[in-house]
VORO-208735 format. One record per residue (C-alpha): residue number from 1; residue in one letter; x, y, z. Coordinates in nm, 3 decimals. Each point is the difference from the previous one (the first is absolute). Layout:
! VORO-208735
 pos code      c1      c2      c3
 NUM    a       X       Y       Z
...
! end
This chain:
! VORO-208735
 pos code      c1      c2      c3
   1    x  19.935   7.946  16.183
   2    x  -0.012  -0.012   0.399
   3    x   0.255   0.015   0.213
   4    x   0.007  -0.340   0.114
   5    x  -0.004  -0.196  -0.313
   6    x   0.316   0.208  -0.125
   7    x   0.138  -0.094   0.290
   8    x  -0.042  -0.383  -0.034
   9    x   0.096   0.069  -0.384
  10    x   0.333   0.175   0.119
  11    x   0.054  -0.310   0.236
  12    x  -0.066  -0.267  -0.243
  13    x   0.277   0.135  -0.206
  14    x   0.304   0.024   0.190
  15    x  -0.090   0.402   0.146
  16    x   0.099  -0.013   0.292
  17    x   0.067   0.371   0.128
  18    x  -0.373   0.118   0.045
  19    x  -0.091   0.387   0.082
  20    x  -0.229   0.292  -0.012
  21    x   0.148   0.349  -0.067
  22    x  -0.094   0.298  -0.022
  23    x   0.140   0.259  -0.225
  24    x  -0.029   0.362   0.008
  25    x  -0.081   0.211  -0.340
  26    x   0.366   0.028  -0.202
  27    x   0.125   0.020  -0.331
  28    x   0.145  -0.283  -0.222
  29    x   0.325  -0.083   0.228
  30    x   0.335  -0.100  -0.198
  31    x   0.011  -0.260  -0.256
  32    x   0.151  -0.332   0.208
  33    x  -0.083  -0.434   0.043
  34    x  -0.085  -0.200   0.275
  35    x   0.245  -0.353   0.067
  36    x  -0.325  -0.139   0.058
  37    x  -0.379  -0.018  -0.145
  38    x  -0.304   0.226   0.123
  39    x  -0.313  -0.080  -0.022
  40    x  -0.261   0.279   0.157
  41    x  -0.412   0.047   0.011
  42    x  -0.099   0.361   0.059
  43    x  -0.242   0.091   0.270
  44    x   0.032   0.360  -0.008
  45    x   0.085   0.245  -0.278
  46    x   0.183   0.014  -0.311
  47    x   0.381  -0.211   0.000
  48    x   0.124   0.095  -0.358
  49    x   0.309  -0.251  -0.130
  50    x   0.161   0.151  -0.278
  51    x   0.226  -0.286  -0.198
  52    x   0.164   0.118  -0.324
  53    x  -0.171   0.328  -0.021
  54    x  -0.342  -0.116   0.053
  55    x  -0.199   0.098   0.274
  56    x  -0.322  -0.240   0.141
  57    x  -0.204   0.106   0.245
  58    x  -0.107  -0.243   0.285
  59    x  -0.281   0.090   0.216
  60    x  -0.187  -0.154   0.244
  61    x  -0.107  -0.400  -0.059
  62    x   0.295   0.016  -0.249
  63    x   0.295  -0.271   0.001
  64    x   0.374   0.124  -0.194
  65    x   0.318  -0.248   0.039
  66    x   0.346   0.128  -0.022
  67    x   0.273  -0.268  -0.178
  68    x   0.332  -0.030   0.202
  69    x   0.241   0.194  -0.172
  70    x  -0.244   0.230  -0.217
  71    x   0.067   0.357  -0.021
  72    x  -0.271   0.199   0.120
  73    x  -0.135   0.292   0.184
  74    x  -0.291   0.068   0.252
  75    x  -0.216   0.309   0.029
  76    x  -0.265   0.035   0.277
  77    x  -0.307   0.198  -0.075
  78    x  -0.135   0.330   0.146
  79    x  -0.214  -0.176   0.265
  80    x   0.300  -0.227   0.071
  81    x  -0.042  -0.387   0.053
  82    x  -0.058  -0.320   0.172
  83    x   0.154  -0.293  -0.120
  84    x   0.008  -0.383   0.054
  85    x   0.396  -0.129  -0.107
  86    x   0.136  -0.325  -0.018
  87    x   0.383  -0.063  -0.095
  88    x   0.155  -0.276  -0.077
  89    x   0.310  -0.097   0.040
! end
């Protein structure tokens, strides 16, 4: 998916806190949930979410969504990453 139709998809449904970031390489940080959604496209490198013990890889071209409220974790892969993230509130 580009960058720009995320971006209009992100819009059309109430995202309205839109960046890129960029993530250094790091392990799986501590188990926690967001008090809002996340959407994210990856344009660089591996984002792994692991929710209830199961790790998926993203990588570049892929979308993930985080739920508000679900317990998860995030691990950035060795050649770090560059993501697209919406939130919503």
């Amino acid at each position: 998916m580009d960058t720009g139709t995320f971006e209009t998809e992100l819009r059309a449904t109430g995202y309205t806190e839109i960046e890129t970031k960029r993530y250094e390489p790091k392990p799986a940080n501590g188990e926690h949930a967001h008090h809002f959604d996340v959407r994210g496209l990856v344009l660089e490198g591996a984002f792994i979410v692991i929710a209830d013990g199961k790790p998926v890889t993203y990588r570049v071209g892929d979308t993930f969504a985080v739920a508000n409220g679900r317990m998860h974790c995030e691990e950035i892969g060795p050649d770090g990453a560059r993501v697209l993230i919406g939130r919503r509130f």
